[in-house]
C-alpha positions in Angstrom: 41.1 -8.0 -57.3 42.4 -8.9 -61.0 45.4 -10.3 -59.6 44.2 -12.5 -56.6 41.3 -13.9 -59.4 44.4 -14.9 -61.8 46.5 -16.0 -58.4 43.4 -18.5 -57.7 43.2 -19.6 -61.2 46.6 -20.6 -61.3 46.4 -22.0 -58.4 43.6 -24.2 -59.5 46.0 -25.1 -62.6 48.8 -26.0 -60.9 46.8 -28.5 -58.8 45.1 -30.0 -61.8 48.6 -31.1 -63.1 49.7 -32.1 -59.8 46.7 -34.5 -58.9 47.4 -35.7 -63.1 50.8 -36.6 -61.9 50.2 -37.9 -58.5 48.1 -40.8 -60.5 50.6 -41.5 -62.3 53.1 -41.7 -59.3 51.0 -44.1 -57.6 50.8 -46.4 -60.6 54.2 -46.1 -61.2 55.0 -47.0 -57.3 52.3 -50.2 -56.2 51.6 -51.1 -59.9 54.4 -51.1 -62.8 57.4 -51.2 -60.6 56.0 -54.6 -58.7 55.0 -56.0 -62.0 58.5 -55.2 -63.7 61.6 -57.2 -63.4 65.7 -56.5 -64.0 66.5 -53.1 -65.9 62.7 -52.6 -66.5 62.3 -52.1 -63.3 65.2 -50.2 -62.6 63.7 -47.8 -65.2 60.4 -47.4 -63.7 62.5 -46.8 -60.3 64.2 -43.5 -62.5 61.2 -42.5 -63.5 59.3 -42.4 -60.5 61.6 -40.5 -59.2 61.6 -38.0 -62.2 57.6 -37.7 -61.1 58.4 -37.2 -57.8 60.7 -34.2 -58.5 58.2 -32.4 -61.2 55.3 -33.0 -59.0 57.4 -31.5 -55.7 57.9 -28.6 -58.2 54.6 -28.3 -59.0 53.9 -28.1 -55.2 56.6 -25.1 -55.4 54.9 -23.1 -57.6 51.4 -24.0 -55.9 53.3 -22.4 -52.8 54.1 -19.1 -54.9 50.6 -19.0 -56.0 49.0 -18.8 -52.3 50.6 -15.3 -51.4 48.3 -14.0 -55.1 45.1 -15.3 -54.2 42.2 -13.6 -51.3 43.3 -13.7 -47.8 39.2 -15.6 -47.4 40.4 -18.3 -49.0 44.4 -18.6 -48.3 44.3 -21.0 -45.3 41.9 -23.2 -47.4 44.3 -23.3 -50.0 47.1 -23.5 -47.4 45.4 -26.9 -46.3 44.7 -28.2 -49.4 48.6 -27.9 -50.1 49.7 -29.6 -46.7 47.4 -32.3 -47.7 49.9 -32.7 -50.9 52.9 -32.5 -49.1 51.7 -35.1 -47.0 50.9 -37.4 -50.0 54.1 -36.7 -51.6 56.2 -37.6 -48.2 54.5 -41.0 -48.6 55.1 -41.5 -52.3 58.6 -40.8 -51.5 58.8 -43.3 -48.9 56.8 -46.2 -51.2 59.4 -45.7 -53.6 62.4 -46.0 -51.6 61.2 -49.1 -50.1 60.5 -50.6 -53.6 64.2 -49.2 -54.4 65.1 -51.1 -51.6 63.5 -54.2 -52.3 65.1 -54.2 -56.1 68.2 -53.6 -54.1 67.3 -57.3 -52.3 66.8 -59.0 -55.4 69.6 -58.1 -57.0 71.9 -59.1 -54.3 69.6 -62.5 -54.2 70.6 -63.1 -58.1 74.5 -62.6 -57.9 74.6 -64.4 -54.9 73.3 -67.4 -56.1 75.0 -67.5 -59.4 78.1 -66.4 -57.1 77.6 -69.7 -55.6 77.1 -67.5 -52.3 81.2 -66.7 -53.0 82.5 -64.1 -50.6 84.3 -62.2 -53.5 83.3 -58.3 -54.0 80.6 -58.5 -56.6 78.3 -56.1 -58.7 75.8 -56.6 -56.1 78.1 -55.0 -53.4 78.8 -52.2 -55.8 75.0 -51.7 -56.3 74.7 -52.2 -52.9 77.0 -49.4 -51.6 75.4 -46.9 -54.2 72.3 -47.1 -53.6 73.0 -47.3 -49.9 74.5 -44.0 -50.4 71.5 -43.2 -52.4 69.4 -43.9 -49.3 71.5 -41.9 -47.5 71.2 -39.0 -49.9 67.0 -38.9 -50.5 66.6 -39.1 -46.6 69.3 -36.0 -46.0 67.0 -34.3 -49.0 63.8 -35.4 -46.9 65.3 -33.7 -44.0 66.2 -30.3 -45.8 62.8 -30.1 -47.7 61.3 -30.4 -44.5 63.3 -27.6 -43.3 62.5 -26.1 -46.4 58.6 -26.4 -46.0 59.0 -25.2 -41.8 60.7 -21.7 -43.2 58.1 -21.6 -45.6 54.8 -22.3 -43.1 56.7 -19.9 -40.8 57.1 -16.8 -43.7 53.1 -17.5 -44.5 52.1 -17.1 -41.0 54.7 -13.9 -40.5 52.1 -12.8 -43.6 49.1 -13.5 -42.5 50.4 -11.7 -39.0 51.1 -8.6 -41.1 48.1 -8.9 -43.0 45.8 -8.7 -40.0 48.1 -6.3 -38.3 47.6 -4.0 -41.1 44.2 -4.4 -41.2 43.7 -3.7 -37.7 45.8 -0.3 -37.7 43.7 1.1 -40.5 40.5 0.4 -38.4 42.1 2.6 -35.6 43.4 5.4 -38.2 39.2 4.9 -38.8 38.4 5.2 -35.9 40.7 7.7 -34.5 39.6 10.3 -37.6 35.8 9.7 -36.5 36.7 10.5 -32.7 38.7 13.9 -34.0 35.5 15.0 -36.7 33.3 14.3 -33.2 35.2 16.2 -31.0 35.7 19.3 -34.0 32.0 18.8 -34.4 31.3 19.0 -30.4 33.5 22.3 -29.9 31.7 23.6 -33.0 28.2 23.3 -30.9 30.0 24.6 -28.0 30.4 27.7 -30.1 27.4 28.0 -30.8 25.9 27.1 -27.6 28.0 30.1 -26.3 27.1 32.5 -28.9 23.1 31.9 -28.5 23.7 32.0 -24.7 25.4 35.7 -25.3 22.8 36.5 -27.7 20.0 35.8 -25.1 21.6 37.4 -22.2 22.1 40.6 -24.4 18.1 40.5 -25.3 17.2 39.7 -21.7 19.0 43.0 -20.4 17.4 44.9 -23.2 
């Protein structure tokens, strides 16, 4: 019981610093990025993305934390984290269409100092990297989801062997009651036979 109290406790921890950091990610996203301009906000971009990655590790170790902690509460906990997941999908999604819209800009700037010249420029450069970046956070999307499927599916395979388990030591219960009744019925029996010799013998005396 030790354990699933520190499993809980952990738990609780762990989702302290998560909600701590999911503040920040939301300022970071609809608040300092908008407000920022050139490399500033090309920095707030980075490190956004920095408190994506330590919050989805955070969620990670949250995930460890559920197997410790009383099977009565598991599925609450278990929804509590989907909940997260779901928030961090979004935050994920903010921030690549604010990556994308600093993206815009910059092509917008070296066009017009371009003079709207045809000539490859830093903007395509940018352009083609973060296009690729794209490319790369929605292929990482994809596999966490993946990821997070195996993971539902290993919790319910659990929970499945939890309540199997749980159900064969009720029959192994109830199977040793049924045996001490029957040993306890043939016992009687015994005894029913003996007193029925032992009156028979007085009746012929």
């Amino acid at each position: 019981m030790a354990a699933n109290n520190a499993g809980s406790d952990l738990f609780e921890s762990y989702e302290q610093d998560y909600i701590t950091l999911a503040q920040d990610i939301s300022k970071s996203i609809h608040s300092l990025i908008p407000s920022a301009t050139g490399d500033g906000k090309k920095q707030q971009i980075k490190t956004a993305q920095r408190q994506i990655e330590e919050a989805d590790e955070i969620l990670g170790q949250m995930e460890i934390e559920v197997f410790n902690t009383p099977f009565s509460i598991r599925s609450r906990l278990q929804a509590r984290l989907r909940s997260y997941r779901t928030d961090l999908d979004q935050f994920r999604r903010d921030l690549k269409k604010a990556a994308a819209g600093h993206n815009q800009e910059r092509q917008e700037l070296f066009g017009d100092r371009t003079g709207g010249s045809s000539a490859f420029s830093p903007s395509d450069l940018d352009g083609a990297a973060m296009d690729q970046r794209t490319r790369l956070l929605a292929g990482t999307e994809r596999l966490n989801d993946s990821s997070r499927r195996l993971q539902d599916s290993h919790v319910l395979a659990l929970e499945t062997e939890t309540v199997g388990a749980g159900i064969l030591a009720d029959l192994r219960t109830q199977r040793e009651q049924i045996m001490h009744t029957r040993d306890t019925l043939m016992e009687a029996d015994s005894h029913i036979d003996k007193a029925q010799r032992t009156i028979k013998a007085m009746a012929r005396r």
